[in-house]
MARLO-458282 format. One record per residue (C-alpha): residue in one letter; x, y, z; residue number from 1. Coordinates in Angstrom, 1 decimal, padded with zeros to 4 digits. Layout:
% MARLO-458282
  code       X       Y       Z  pos
     A       X       Y       Z  NUM
...
This chain:
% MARLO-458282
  code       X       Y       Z  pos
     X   054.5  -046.6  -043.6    1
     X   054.4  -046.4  -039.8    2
     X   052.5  -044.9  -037.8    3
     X   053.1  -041.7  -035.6    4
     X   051.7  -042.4  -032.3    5
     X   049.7  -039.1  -030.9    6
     X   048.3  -038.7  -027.5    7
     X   044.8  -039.2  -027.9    8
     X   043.7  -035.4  -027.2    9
     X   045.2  -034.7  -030.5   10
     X   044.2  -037.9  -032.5   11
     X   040.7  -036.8  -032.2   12
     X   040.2  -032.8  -032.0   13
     X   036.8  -032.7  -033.0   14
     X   035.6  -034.9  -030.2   15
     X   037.7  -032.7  -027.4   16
     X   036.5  -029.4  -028.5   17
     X   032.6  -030.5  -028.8   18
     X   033.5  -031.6  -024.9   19
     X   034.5  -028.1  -024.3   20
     X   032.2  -026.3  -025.8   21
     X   029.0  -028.5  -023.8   22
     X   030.9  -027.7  -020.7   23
     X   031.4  -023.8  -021.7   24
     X   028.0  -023.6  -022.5   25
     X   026.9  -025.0  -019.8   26
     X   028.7  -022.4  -016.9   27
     X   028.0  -019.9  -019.2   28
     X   024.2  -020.9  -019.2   29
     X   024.7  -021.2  -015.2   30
     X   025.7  -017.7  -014.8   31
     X   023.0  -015.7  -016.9   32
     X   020.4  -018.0  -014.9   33
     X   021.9  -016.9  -011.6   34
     X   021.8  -013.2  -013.1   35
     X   018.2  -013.5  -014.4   36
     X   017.0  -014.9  -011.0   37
     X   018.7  -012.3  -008.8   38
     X   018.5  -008.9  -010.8   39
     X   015.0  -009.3  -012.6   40
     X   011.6  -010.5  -011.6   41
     X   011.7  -013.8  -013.5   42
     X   013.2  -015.0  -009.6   43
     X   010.4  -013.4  -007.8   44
     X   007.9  -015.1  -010.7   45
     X   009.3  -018.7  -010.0   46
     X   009.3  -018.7  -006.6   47
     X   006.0  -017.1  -006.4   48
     X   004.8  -020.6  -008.9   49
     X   006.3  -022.9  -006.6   50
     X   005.1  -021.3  -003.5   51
     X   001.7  -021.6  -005.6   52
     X   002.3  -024.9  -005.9   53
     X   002.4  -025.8  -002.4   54
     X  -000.5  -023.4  -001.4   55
     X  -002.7  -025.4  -003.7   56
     X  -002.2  -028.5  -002.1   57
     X  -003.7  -026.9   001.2   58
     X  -006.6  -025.9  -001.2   59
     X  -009.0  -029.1  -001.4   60
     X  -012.1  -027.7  -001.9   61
     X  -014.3  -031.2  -000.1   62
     X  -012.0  -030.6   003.0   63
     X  -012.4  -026.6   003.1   64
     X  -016.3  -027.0   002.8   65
     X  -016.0  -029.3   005.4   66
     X  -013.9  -027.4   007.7   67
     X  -015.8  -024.4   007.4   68
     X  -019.3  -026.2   007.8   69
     X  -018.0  -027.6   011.1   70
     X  -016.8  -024.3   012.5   71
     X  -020.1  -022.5   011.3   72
     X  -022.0  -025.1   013.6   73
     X  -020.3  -025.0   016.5   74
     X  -017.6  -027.2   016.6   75
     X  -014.0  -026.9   017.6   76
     X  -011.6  -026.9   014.7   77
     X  -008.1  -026.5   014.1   78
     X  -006.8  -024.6   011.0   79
     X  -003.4  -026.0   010.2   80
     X  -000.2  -024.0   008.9   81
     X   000.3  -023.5   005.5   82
     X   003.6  -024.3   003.6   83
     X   006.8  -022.8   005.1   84
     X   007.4  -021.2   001.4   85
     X   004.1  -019.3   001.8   86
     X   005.1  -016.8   004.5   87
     X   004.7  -013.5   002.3   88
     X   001.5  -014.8   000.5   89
     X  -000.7  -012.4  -000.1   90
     X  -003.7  -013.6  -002.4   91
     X  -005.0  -010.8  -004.2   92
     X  -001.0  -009.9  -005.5   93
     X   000.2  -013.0  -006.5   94
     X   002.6  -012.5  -009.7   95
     X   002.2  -016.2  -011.1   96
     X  -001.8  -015.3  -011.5   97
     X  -001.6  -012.0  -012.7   98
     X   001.6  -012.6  -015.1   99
     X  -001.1  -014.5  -017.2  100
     X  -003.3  -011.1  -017.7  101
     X  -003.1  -008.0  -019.5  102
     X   000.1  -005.6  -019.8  103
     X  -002.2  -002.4  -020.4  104
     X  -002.2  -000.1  -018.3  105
     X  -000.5  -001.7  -015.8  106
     X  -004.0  -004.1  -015.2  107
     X  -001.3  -007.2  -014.5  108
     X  -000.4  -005.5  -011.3  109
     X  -004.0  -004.7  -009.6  110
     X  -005.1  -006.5  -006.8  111
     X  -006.9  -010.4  -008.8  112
     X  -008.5  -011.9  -006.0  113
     X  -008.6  -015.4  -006.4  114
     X  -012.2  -017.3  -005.6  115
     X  -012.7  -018.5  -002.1  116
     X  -012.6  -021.9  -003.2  117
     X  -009.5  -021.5  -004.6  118
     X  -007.3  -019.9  -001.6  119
     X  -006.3  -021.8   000.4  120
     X  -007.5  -022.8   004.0  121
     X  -004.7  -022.3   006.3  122
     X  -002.5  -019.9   008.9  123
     X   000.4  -018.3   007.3  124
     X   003.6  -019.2   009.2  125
     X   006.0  -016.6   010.4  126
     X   009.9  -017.0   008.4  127
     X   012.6  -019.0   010.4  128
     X   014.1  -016.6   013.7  129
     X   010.8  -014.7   013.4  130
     X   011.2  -012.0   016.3  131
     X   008.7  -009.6   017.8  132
     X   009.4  -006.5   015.7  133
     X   010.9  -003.7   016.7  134
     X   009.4  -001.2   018.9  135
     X   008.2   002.8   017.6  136
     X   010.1   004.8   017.5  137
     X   013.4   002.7   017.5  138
     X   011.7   000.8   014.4  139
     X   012.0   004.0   012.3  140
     X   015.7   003.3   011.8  141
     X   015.9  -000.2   011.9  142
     X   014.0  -003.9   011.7  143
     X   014.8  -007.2   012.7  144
     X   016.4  -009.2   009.1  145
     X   014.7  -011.9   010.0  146
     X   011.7  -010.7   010.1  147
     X   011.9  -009.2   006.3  148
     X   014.3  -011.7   005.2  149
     X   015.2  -010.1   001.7  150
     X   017.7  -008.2   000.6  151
     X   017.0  -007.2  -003.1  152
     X   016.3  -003.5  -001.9  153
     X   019.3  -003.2   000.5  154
     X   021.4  -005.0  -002.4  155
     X   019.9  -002.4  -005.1  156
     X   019.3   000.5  -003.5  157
     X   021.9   000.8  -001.1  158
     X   024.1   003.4  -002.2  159
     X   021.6   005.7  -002.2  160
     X   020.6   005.8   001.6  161
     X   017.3   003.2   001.2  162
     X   018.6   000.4   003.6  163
     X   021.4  -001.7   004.7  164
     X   022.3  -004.7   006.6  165
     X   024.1  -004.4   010.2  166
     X   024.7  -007.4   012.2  167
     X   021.2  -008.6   013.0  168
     X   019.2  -005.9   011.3  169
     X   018.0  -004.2   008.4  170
     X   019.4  -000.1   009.0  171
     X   017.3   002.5   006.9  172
     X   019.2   005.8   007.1  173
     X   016.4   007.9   005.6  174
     X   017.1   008.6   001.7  175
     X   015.4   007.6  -001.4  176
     X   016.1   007.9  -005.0  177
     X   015.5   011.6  -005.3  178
     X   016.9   012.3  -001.6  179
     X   020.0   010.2  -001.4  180
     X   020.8   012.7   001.7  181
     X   018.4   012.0   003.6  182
     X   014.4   012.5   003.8  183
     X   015.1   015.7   006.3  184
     X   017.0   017.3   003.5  185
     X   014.8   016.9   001.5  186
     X   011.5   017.9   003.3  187
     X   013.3   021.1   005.0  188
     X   013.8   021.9   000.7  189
     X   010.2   021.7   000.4  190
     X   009.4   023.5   003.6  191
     X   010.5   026.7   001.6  192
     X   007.4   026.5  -001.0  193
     X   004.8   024.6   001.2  194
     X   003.3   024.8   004.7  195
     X   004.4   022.0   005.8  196
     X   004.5   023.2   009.5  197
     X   001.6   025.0   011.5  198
     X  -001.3   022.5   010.9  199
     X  -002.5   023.6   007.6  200
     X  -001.2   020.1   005.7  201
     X  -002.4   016.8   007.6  202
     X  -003.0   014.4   005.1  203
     X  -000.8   013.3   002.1  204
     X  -000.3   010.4  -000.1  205
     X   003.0   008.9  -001.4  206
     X   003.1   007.2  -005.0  207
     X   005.6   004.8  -005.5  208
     X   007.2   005.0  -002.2  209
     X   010.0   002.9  -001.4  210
     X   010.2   002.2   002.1  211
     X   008.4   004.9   003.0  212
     X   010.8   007.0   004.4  213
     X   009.3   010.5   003.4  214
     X   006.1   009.6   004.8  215
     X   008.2   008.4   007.9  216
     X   009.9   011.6   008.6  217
     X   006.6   013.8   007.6  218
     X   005.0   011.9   011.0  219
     X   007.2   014.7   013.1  220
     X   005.5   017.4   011.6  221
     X   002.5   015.5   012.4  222
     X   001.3   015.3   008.6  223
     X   000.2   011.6   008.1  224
     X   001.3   010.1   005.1  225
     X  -000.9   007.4   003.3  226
     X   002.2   005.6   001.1  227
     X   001.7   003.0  -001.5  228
     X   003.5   000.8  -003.7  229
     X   002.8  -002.4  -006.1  230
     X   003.9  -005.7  -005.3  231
     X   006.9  -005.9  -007.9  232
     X   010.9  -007.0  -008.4  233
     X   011.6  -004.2  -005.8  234
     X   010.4  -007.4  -003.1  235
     X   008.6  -006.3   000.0  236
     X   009.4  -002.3  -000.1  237
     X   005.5  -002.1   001.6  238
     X   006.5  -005.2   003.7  239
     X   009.5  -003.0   005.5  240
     X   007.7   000.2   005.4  241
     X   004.8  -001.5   007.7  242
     X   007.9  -003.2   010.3  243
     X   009.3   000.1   010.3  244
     X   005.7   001.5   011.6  245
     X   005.0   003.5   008.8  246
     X   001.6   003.7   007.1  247
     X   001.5   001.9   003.9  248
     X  -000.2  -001.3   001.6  249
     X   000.0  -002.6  -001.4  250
     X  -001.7  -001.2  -004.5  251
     X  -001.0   000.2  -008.5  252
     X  -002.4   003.1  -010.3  253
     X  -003.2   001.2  -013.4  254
     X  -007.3   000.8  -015.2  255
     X  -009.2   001.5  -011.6  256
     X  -009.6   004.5  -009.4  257
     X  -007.8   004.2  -006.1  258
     X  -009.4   002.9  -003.2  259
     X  -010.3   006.7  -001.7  260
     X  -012.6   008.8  -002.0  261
     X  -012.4   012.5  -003.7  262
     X  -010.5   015.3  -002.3  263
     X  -008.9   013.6   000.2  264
     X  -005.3   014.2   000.7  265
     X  -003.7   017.8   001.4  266
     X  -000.9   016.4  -000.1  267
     X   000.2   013.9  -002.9  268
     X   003.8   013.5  -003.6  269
     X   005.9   011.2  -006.5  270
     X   009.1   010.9  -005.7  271
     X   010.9   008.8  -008.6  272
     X   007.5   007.1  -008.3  273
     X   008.1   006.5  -012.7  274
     X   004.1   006.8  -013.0  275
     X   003.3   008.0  -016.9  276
     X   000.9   011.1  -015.8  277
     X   000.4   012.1  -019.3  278
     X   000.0   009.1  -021.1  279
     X  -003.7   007.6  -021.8  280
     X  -005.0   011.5  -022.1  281
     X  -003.5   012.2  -019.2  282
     X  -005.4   009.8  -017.1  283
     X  -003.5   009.8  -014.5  284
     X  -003.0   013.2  -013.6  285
     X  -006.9   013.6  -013.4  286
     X  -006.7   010.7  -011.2  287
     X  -004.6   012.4  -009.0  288
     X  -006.5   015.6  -009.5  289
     X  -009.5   013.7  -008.5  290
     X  -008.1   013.1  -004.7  291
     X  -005.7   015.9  -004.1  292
     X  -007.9   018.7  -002.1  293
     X  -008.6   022.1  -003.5  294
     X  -005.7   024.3  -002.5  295
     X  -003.9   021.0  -002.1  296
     X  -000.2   020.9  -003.2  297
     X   001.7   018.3  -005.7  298
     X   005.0   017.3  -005.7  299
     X   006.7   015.5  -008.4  300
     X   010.6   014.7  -008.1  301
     X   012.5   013.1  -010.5  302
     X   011.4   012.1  -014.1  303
     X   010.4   013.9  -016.4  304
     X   010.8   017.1  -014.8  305
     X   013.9   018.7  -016.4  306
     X   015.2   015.2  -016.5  307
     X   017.8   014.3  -019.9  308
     X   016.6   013.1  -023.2  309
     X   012.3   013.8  -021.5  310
     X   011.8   017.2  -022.9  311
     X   008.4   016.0  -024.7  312
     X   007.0   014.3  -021.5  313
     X   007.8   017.1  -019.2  314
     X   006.8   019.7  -021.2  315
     X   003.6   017.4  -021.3  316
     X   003.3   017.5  -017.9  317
     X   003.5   021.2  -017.7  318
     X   000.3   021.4  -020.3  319
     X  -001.9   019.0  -018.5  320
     X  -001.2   021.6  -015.3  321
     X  -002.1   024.6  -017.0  322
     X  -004.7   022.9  -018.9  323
     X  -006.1   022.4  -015.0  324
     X  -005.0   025.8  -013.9  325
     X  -002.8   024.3  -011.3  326
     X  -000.4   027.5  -010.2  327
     X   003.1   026.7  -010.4  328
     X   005.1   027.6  -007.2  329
     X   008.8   026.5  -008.2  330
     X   010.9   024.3  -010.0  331
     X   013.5   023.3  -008.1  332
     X   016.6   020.8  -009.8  333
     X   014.3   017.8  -010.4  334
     X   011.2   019.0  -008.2  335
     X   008.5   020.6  -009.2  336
     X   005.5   021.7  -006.9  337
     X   002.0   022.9  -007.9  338
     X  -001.1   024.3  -006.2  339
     X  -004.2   023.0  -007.1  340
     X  -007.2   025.6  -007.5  341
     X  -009.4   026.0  -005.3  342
     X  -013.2   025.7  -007.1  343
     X  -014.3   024.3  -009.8  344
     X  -011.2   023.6  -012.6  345
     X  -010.9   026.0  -015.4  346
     X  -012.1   023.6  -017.6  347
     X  -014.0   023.2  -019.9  348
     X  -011.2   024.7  -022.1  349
     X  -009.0   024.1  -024.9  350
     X  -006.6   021.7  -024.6  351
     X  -004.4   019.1  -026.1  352
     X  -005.3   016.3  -024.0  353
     X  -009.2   017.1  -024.9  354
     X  -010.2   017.2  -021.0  355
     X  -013.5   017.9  -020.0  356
     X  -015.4   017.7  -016.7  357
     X  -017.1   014.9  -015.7  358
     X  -021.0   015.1  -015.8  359
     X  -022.9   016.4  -012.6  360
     X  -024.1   012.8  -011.9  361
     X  -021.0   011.1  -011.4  362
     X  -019.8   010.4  -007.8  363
     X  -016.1   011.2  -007.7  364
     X  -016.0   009.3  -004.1  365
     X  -017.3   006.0  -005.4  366
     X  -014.0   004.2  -005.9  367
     X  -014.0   000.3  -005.5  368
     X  -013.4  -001.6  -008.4  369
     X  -014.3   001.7  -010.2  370
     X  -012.8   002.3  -013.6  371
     X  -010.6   005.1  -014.5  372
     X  -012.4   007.8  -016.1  373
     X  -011.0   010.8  -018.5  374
     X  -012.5   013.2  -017.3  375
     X  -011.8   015.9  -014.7  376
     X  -014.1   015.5  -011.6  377
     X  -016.0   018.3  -010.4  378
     X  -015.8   020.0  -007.0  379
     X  -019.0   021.4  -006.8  380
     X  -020.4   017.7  -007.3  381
     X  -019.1   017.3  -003.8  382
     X  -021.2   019.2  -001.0  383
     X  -019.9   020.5   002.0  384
     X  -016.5   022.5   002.8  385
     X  -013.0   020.2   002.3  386
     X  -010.7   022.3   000.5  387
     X  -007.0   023.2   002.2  388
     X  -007.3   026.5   004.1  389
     X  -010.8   025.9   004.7  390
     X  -010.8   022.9   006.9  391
     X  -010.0   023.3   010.1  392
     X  -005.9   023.6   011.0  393
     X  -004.4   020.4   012.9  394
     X  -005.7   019.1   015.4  395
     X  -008.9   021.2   015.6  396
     X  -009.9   019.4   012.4  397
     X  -010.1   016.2   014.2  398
     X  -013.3   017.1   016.9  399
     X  -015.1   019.3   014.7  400
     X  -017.7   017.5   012.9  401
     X  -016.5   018.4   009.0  402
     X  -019.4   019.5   006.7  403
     X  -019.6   016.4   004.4  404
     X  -020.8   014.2   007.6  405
     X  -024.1   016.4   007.0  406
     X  -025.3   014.4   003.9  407
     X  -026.3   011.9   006.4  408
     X  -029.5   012.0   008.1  409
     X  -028.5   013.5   011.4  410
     X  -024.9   013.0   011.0  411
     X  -023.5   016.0   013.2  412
     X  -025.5   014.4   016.0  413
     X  -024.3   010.6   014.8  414
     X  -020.7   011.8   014.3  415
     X  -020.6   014.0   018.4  416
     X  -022.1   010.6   019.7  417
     X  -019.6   008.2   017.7  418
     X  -017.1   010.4   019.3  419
     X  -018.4   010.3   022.8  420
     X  -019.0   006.4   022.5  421
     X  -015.2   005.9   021.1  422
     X  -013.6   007.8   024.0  423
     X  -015.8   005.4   027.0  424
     X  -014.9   001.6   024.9  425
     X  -011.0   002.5   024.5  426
     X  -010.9   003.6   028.1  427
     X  -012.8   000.3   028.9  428
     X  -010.5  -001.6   026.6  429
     X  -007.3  -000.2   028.5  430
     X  -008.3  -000.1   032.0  431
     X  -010.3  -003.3   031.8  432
     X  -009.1  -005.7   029.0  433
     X  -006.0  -005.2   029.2  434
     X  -004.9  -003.9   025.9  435
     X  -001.4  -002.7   025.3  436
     X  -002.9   000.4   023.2  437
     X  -000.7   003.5   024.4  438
     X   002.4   001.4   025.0  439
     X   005.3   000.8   022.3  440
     X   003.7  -002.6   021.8  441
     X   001.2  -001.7   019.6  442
     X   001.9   000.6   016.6  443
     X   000.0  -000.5   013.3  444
     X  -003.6  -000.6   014.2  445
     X  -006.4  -001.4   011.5  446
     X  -010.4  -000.3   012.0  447
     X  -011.9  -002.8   009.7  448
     X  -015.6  -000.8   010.2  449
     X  -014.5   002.1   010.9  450
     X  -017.6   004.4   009.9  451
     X  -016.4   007.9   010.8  452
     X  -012.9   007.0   012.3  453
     X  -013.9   007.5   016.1  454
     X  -012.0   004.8   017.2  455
     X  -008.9   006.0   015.9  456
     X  -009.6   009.4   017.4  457
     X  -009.8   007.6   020.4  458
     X  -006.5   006.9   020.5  459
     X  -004.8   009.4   018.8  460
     X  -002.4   010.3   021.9  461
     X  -001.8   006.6   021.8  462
     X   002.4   005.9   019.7  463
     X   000.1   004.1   017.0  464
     X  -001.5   005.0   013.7  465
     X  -005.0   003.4   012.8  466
     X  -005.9   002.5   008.9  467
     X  -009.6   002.7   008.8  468
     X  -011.1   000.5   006.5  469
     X  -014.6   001.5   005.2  470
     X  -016.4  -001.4   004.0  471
     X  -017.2  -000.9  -000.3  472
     X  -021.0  -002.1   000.5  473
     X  -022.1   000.3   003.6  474
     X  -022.2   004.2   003.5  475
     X  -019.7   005.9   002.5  476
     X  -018.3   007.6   005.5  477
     X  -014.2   008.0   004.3  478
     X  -014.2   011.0   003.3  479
     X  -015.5   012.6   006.9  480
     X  -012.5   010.9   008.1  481
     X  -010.3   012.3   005.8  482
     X  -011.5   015.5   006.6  483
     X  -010.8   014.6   010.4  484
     X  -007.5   014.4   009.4  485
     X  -007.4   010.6   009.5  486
     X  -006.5   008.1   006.6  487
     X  -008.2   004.5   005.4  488
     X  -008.9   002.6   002.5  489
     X  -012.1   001.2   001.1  490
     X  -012.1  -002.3   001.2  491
     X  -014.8  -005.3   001.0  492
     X  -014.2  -008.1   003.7  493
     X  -015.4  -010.9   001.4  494
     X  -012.2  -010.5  -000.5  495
     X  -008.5  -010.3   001.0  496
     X  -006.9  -007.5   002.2  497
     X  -004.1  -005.4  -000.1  498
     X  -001.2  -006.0   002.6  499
     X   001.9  -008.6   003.5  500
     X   001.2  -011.3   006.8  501
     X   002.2  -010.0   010.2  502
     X   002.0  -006.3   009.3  503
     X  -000.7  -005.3   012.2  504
     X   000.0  -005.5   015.8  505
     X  -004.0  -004.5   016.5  506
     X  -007.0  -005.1   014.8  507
     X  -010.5  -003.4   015.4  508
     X  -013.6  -004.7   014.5  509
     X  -017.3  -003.8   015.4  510
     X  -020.1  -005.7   014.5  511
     X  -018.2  -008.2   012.6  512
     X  -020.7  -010.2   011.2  513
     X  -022.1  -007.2   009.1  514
     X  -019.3  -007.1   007.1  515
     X  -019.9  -010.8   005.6  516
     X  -023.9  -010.4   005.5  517
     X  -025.9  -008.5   002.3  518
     X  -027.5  -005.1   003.8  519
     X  -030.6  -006.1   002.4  520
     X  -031.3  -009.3   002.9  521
     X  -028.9  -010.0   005.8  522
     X  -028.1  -013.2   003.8  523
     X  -024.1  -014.2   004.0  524
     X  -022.1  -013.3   001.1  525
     X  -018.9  -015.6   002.2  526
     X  -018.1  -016.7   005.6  527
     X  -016.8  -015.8   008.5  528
     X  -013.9  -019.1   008.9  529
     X  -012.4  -017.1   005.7  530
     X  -012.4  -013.8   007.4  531
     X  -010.8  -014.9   010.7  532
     X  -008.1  -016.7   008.9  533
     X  -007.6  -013.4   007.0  534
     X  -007.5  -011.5   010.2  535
     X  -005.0  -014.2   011.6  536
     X  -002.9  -013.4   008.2  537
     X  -002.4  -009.6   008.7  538
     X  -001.6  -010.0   012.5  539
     X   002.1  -010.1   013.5  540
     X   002.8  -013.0   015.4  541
     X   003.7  -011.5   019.2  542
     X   006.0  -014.3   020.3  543
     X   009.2  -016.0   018.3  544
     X   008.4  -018.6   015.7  545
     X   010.5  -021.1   018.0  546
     X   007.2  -021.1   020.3  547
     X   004.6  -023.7   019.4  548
     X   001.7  -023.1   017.3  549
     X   001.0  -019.2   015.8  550
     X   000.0  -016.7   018.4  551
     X  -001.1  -013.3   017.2  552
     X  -000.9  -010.1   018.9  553
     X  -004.4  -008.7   021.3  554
């Protein structure tokens, strides 16, 4: 019998299909990898292990010790660049170390500070076409691309008014989540239930905030916003909100107190900011009970308040509020606003939460590295008068010595002198030194001793905004300068600070060796090589990355 001659692609079927399929698989495989890297944080988790990668071979601990002993004697060193790939580094947020810890309560997300020994020695290059950022107040609306180079947020959040790109820039027409309209809108909304204008509000605090537009637009009715995000898929949202000018860094609300002290901000606002207020015995509400002021005013838009299919947790929310004796001023859509008493909370009541006040020894200011506590801190453990309405209106709050700088020996005399001395050395620095302070040039300014904030008062006429940084191991001056109507962080110098590279046009320091030395024994606790490199990290770069070598700003 003959045979019937087929072309081969039917003579063997099996071995055409098994083909197919390997090559189907394969796009198929292609395309959910592209989707994976570009819409979820697995791409921001690989790149931050490569860039890892290449930051550890800059890391040889012989040749840091070596460079560093060099310096400290005397000798004229050069620190060279770190990998290209390592231009957003920041040490104490790096997703590849902290994917490896715990989920609870957020702890993955806190600031892990790697040891010294372990970060590498080098300068952090600016990205290719760096340019000198934008101006104030032009910088408000829009940034240089290359300067941010990432366009997860403008890809994501677009259509709802965060940011775009134009031509060379990133645009940011104002809007948010919860204000698609436009922060204006939404502010002029709130203007019917709070005072927002007239003085009585100065300092507030922004959870979860984007790009920081709110707090942007609240700096015209001269109420300085504090805003903070973690470093997550949304990429560099605290990254842009610093280009634009804005005050912001990097932090989480997860297992530790945040780094202020108590009774601090007039106002604390969550906008969208998806922070579980309830859960964990309602944790986090006490947390931000513990730094909004008495009479101070919460705002909370989007979920759970009246939001679909979150009856439980916003009826939740409601309890831990009354529980607190907050006094409800409106529900508005999706926003809700409360007044916080002004004494002591209600408490000890009954409640379903089982909140109770925190003993009389605890020190509700004392927040570095401090564990979240469940209990409700107490205002009378607090000397000294700080709540809304009784501080002094805006600006007069800023001169007048507040109450709480009496706990120190002498400290309405130290705090009128600290004034005094503030006002001669910025005049020296601008007449004499040469500074740019009071021109568009300079516009994110950081104190890293500040004590109680007189060099930001300094300069307060000046189209800049300071964050004073209050070092975790010297007295604990923050809150006066809260009270002054300032804003600033604790932080401890010995570890890196909670902010992107090239965020800081100006930075401050006094006695700069204090901050590396023990109070007691004057001994050094890390060294100064590390601290100027981190300085160097957090300064922008003041001429385009085309120009040889790194230069920072003044």
């Amino acid at each position: 019998m003959g045979h019937v001659n087929l072309p081969s692609s039917k003579r063997n079927p099996a071995r055409q299909w098994r083909l197919l399929d390997l090559v189907s698989a394969a796009f198929f495989a292609a395309v959910m990898l592209f989707f994976l890297l570009v819409f979820t944080p697995l791409g921001d988790s690989l790149a931050a292990s490569g860039r890892q990668a290449l930051l550890r071979s800059a890391a040889d601990p012989r040749r840091r010790y070596g460079l560093v002993e060099l310096v400290e004697s005397g000798h004229q060193q050069t620190v060279e660049a770190c990998p290209a790939d390592a231009a957003d580094h920041m040490p104490c947020e790096d997703p590849r170390r902290n994917s490896q810890l715990s989920r609870e309560m957020n702890f993955y997300r806190e600031r892990h500070c790697p040891a010294p020994e372990e970060t590498p020695l080098c300068l952090i290059p600016p990205p290719p076409g760096y340019r000198v950022p934008v101006p104030w107040p032009e910088s408000l609306n829009k940034i240089w691309h290359r300067n941010v180079p990432h366009n997860k947020i403008a890809d994501r959040k677009g259509h709802q008014g965060w940011m775009k790109e134009e031509g060379p820039y990133f645009i940011f027409p104002g809007g948010g989540t919860m204000f698609p309209d436009g922060a204006i809108q939404y502010i002029e909304k709130l203007k019917q239930y709070i005072p927002i204008a007239g003085g009585v509000l100065r300092t507030a605090l922004d959870m979860g905030c984007g790009v920081a537009s709110f707090g942007g637009y609240l700096l015209a009715e001269d109420i300085l916003t504090l805003s903070f995000a973690p470093r997550d898929s949304h990429k560099s949202q605290i990254q842009f909100a610093l280009e634009r000018g804005i005050p912001a860094f990097v932090a989480m609300l997860g297992t530790r107190r945040l780094a202020f002290p108590a009774f601090s901000f007039d106002l604390v606002h969550c906008s969208r900011c998806l922070i579980p207020f309830t859960a964990y015995n309602a944790t986090y509400f006490v947390e931000v009970d513990r730094l909004l002021r008495p009479g101070g005013y919460l705002v909370i838009s989007g979920p759970p308040v009246q939001w679909p299919k979150q009856d439980k947790e916003w009826a939740d929310l409601q309890a831990v509020a009354r529980a607190l004796c907050y006094e409800l001023i409106a529900v508005d859509w999706n926003t809700v606003i409360w007044k916080k008493p002004n004494g002591d909370s209600c408490l000890p009541n009954q409640n379903e939460f089982g909140l109770e006040l925190c003993d009389e020894s605890d020190d509700p200011s004392y927040a570095w590295y401090f564990k979240l506590k469940k209990c409700v801190s107490r205002t009378s453990s607090v000397k000294g008068e700080y709540a809304v309405g009784v501080v002094p209106k805006w600006p007069e709050r800023l001169s007048k010595a507040p109450s709480r700088a009496e706990l120190m020996k002498n400290g309405i005399d130290v705090f009128d002198a600290d004034t005094r001395r503030w006002a001669r050395r910025v005049a020296y620095y601008k007449t004499s030194l040469n500074l740019k302070l009071g021109t568009p040039a300079i516009r994110n300014v950081m104190d890293m001793n500040a004590f109680f904030g007189g060099f930001a008062a300094a300069i307060l006429s000046d189209p800049a905004w300071v964050m004073n940084v209050v070092p975790a191991r010297k007295p604990s001056t923050l809150d006066v300068i809260y009270d002054r109507g300032l804003i600033g962080v604790y932080h401890d110098w010995c570890e890196p600070f909670s902010t992107y590279p090239r965020t800081y046009d100006l930075i401050h320091v006094s006695a700069i060796e204090s901050l590396i030395k023990d109070q007691g024994s004057r001994k050094s606790r890390c060294n100064l090589v590390d601290l100027m490199v981190e300085i160097d990290r957090m300064l922008a770069a003041r001429r385009n990355s085309s120009d040889s070598g790194f230069p920072r700003s003044d």
